[in-house]
N, C-alpha and C positions, 0 to 999 in steps of 0.2 A: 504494500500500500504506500502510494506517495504521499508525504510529508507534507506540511503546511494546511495555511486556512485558506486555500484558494475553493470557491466557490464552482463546481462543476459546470462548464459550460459559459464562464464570464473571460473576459480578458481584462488586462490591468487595466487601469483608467475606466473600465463601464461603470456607468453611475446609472444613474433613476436617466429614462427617456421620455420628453415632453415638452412642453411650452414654457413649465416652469424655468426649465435648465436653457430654454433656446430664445424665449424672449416671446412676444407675441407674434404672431402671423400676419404678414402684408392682406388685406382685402383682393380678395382675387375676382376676376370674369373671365369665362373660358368665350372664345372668338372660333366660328366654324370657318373653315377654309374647306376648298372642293377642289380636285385634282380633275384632270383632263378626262381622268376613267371614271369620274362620281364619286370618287372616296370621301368621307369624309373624316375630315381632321377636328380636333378640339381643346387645344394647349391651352392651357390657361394663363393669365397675366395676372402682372399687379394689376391694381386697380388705377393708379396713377404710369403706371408702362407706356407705352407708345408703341403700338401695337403695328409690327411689317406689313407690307402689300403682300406677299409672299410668305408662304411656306414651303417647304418640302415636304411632301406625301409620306408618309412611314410605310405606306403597302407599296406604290410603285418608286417612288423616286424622284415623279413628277413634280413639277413646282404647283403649289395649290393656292388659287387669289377665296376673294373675299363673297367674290358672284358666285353664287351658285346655276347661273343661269351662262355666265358668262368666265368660265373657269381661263385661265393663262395655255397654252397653247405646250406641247410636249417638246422638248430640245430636239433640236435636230441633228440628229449625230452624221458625222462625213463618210462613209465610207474609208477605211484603213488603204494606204495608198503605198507602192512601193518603190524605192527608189527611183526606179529606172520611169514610173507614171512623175513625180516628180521633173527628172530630167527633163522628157516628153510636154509638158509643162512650159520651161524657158527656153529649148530649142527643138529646130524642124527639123526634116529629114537633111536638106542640105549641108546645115552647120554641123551635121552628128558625122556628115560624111565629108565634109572638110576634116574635123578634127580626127577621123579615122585615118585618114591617110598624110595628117603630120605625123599622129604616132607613129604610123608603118614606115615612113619615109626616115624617123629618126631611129628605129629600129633597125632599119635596113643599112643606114648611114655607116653605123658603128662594125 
C-alpha cells in the first residue's frame, strides 16, 4: 500500500470546482451561423463581445455567415498543379524549344 494522505483520484493543487474559486460568469448569447450545407452553428458570446461575420462550420469546414437564407459561398479550392503545368503557365511551345536546344547546343559544345 502506498504511503501518504493523497486522496484517490485528485492531483496536487485540485481544490473545490466552481464560480466561487473562478469568479462570476460573463452574460452570455449564443449567435446561429449556417454553412453552405445548412449546418447549423451556435457558439456562444459575451454579452458585451462583438460578434464575427463569419464562422467556421464544425461539421464541414465551410465558412458559416449570419443569413440563414443567404449562407457565405464554399472556398474554392484550385486544382493541385505540377511543375511542368506551372512552366506551361509562363512559357509557349517556342520558348521551351528555344531553351531546349541552348541546353543541347551547350551540351554538345563541351
Amino acid at each position: 500500500m502506498a504511503g501518504g494522505n493523497a486522496i484517490r483520484g485528485s492531483r496536487v493543487g485540485a481544490g473545490p470546482m466552481g464560480e466561487a474559486e473562478r469568479g462570476e460568469a460573463a452574460p452570455r448569447r449564443r449567435v446561429s451561423f449556417w454553412c453552405a450545407n445548412k449546418h447549423e452553428t451556435r457558439p456562444s458570446f459575451a454579452e458585451d463581445a462583438a460578434v464575427p461575420e463569419t464562422w467556421d462550420c464544425p461539421r464541414c469546414g465551410f465558412p458559416a455567415g449570419r443569413d440563414k437564407e443567404a449562407p457565405p459561398a464554399p472556398p474554392k479550392t484550385e486544382p493541385y498543379k505540377t511543375h511542368l503545368a506551372y512552366v506551361r503557365e509562363r512559357r509557349n511551345e517556342a520558348d521551351g524549344e528555344a531553351i531546349l536546344q541552348e541546353a543541347l547546343a551547350r551540351l554538345r559544345g563541351k
